[in-house]
N, C-alpha and C positions, 0 to 999 in steps of 0.2 A: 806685512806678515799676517796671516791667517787665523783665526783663532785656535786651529787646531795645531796649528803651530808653536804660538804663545802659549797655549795646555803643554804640549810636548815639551818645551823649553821649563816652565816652573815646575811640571814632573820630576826630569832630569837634576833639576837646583834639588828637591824636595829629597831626591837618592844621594845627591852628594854632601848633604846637607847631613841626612842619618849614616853616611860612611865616614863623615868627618867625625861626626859625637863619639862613631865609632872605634875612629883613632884617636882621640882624647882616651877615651875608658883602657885602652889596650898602653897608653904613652903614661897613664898616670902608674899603671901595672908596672910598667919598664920604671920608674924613677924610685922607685920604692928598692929597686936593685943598684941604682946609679948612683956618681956620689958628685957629679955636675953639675950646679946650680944653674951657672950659666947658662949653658947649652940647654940645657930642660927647659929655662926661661924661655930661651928665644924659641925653641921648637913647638913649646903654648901657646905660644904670642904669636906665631907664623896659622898657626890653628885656627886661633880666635882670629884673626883677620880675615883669612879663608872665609869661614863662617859668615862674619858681616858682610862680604862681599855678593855672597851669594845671596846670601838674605834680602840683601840688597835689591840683586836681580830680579830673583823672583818677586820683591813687592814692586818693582814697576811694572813686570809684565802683568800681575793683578791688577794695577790700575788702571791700567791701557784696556784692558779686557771687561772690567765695570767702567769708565769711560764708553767705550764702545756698546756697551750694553744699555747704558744712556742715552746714547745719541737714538739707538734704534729702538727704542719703549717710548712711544709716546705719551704714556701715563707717568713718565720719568721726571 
C-alpha cells in the first residue's frame, strides 16, 4: 500500500468517524422522544463499537506510515 493510499484510507476513517459522533448527537435527539431503553442501549453500544473500530484502523494506518517514515529518515 502506498502512502497516498494509507492517507486516503485514515481520511475516510476520520469522515466516518465525524458521521458516526454525528449520528450519536441526532440518536441521543431521537431518545429523548423514545421510551426503549433497551433498543436505545444496543443502538449506542453498536455506535461506540463502530467508533473503536475505526479508530482502530486509522491508528494502525498511522503507524505503518511513522514506521515507514523511520525506515526512510536516516536521522531516525
Amino acid at each position: 500500500m502506498t502512502d497516498q493510499e494509507r492517507l486516503s484510507n485514515i481520511q475516510s476513517y476520520a469522515w466516518t468517524l465525524e458521521l458516526l459522533g454525528e449520528a450519536l448527537v441526532q440518536h441521543d435527539e431521537v431518545l429523548e422522544c423514545e421510551h426503549n431503553p433497551h433498543l436505545s442501549f444496543r443502538n449506542t453500544a453498536g455506535i461506540h463499537q463502530a467508533i473503536r473500530i475505526i479508530s482502530r484502523l486509522a491508528s494502525e494506518q498511522c503507524a505503518k506510515m511513522i514506521d515507514l517514515g523511520n525506515l526512510n529518515d536516516p536521522a531516525a
